[in-house]
C-alpha positions as CSV (number, residue, x, y, z in Angstrom):
1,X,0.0,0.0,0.0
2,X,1.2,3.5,-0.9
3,X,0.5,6.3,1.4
4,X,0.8,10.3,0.1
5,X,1.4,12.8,3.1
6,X,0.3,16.4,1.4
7,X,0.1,19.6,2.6
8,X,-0.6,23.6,1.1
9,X,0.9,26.7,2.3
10,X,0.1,30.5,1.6
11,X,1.9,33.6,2.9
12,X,-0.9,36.4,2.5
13,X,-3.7,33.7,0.9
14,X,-3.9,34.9,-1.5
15,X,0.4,35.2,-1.8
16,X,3.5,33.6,-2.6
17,X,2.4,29.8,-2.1
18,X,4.0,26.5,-1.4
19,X,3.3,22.8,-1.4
20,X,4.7,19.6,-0.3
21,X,4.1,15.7,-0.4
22,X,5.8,12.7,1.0
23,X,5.0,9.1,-0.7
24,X,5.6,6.2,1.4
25,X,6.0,3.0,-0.6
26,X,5.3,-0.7,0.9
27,X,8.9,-1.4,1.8
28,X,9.0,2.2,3.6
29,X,11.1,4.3,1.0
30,X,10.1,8.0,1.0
31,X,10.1,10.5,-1.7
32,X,9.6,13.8,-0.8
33,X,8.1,16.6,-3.6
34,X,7.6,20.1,-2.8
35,X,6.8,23.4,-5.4
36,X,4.9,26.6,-5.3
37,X,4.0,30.0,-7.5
38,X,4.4,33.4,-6.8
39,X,0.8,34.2,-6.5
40,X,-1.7,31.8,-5.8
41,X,-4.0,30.3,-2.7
42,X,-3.8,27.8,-0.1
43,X,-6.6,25.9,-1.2
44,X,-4.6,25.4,-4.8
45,X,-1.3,24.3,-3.2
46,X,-3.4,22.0,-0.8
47,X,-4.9,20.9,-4.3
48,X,-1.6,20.3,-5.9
49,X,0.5,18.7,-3.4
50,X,-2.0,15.7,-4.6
51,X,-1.9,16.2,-7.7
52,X,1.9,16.3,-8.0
53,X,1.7,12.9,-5.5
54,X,-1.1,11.2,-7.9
55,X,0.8,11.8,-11.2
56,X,3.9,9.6,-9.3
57,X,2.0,6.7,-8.5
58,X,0.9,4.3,-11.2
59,X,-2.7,3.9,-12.6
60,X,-4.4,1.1,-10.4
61,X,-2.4,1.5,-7.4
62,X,-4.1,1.5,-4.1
63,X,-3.3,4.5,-2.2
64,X,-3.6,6.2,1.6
65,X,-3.9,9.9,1.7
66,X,-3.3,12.0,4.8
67,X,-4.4,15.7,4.8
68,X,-4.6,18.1,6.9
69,X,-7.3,19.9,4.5
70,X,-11.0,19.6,5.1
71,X,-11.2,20.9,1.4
72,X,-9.5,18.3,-0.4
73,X,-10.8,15.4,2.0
74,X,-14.5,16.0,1.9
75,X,-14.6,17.0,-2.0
76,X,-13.9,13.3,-2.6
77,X,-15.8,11.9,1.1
78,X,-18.9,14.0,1.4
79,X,-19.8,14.2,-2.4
80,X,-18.8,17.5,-3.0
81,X,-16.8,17.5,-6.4
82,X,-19.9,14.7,-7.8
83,X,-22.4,17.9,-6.8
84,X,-20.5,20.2,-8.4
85,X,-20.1,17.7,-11.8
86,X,-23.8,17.2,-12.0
87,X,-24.4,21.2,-11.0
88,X,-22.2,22.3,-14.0
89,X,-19.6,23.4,-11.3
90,X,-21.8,25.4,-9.2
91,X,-22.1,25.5,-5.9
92,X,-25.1,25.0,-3.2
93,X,-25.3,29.0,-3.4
94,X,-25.3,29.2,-7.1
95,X,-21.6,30.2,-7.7
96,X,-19.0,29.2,-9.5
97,X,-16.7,26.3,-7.8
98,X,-13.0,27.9,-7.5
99,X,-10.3,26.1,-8.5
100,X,-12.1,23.4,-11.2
101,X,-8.9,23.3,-13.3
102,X,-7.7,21.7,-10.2
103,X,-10.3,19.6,-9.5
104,X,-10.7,18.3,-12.9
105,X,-6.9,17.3,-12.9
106,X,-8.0,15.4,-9.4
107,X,-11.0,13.8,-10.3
108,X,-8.8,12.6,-13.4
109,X,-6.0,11.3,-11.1
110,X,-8.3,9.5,-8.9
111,X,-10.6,8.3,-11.1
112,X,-7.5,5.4,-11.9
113,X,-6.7,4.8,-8.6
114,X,-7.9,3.6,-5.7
115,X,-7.5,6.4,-2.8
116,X,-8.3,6.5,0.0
117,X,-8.5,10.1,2.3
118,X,-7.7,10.5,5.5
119,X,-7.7,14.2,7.8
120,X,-4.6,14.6,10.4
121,X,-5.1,17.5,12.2
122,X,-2.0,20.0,11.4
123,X,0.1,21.3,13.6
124,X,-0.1,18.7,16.2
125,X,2.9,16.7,15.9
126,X,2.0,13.9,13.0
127,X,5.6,13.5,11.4
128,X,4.5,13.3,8.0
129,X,2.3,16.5,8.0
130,X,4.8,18.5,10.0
131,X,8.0,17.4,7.3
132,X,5.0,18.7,4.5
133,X,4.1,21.9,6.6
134,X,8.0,22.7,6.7
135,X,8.7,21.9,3.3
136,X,5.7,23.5,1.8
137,X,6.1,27.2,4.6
138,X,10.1,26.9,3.2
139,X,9.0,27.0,-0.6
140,X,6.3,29.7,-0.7
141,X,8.9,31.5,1.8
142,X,11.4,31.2,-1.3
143,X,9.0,32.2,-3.8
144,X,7.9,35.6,-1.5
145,X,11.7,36.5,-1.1
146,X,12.1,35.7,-5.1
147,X,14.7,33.2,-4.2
148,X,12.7,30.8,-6.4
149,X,11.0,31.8,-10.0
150,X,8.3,30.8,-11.7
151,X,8.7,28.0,-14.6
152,X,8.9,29.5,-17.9
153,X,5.6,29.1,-19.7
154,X,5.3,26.6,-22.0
155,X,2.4,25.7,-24.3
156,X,-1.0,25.1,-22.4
157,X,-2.6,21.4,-22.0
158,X,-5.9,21.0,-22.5
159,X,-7.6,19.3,-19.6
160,X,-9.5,16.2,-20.9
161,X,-12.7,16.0,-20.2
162,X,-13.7,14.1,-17.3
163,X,-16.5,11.0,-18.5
164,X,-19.5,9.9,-15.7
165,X,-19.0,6.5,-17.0
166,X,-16.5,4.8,-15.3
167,X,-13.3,3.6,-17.3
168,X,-11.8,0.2,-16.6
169,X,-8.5,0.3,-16.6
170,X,-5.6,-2.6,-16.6
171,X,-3.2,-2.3,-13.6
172,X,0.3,-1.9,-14.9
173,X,3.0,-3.3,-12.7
174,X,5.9,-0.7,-12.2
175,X,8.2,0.5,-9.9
176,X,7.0,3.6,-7.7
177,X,10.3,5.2,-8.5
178,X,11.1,4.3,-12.2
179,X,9.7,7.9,-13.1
């Protein structure tokens, strides 16, 4: 079993921004990833820590993911991003759901693995979530002082678009670390 450790940080929210993730594979080998942007939200960096975890693992692959985000947790555990789906990504209140490029990259990721969520509360000693907390407060630290610069721009991906019916896809044995 895989487990992802995520967590998203903002100086200013909006602000310079940071995120981090730790994978745990079965035999106990860690990876750790970490990014951010110069402008940007804690809500997105919470989003991509998992995202940026996801793309690592193979299609297939049973996963356990601890975060300390209500957001990202409940989207997927209370039914919030299959609301939003069938409301044309609208809210309860009739507004627009923020981050959808996001979410769409998500619902994407998941929708090939089995994941699991799990909430840690932050901040009160978990190992996993305090190393992401660090890592991720460190980056958006370095993108705020402009110690770190934003990627040059490349050409834009288009997003596919995310199917109701649910794909069946063939589990492909590979290495969590041959990326």
């Amino acid at each position: 079993m895989i487990q992802i450790h995520t967590d998203g940080s903002c100086l200013g929210n909006p602000g310079a921004g940071g995120w981090a993730a730790i994978i745990v594979d079965e035999h106990g080998k860690r990876e750790e990833l970490f990014g951010g942007e110069v402008q940007t939200t804690n809500n997105r960096m919470e989003l991509t820590a998992a995202i940026r975890a996801l793309e690592k693992i193979p299609a297939g692959t049973s996963v356990e993911l601890f975060t300390d985000s209500s957001y990202l947790k409940n989207a997927f555990t209370q039914g919030w991003l299959a609301k939003w789906k069938r409301n044309g990504w609208k809210t309860s209140s009739g507004g627009n759901v923020l981050n959808q490029d996001l979410w769409l990259a998500l619902d994407e990721l998941i929708s090939t693995r089995a994941v699991n969520f799990h909430w840690v509360k932050g901040h009160a000693g978990d190992f996993f979530n305090e190393r992401c907390d660090t890592l991720a407060r460190t980056t958006a630290a370095k993108f705020q002082r402009g110690d770190f610069k934003p990627p040059t721009p490349t050409r834009k991906v288009k997003l596919p678009e995310v199917s109701s019916t649910p794909r069946r896809v063939k589990p492909v044995q590979l290495s969590l670390f041959d990326f």
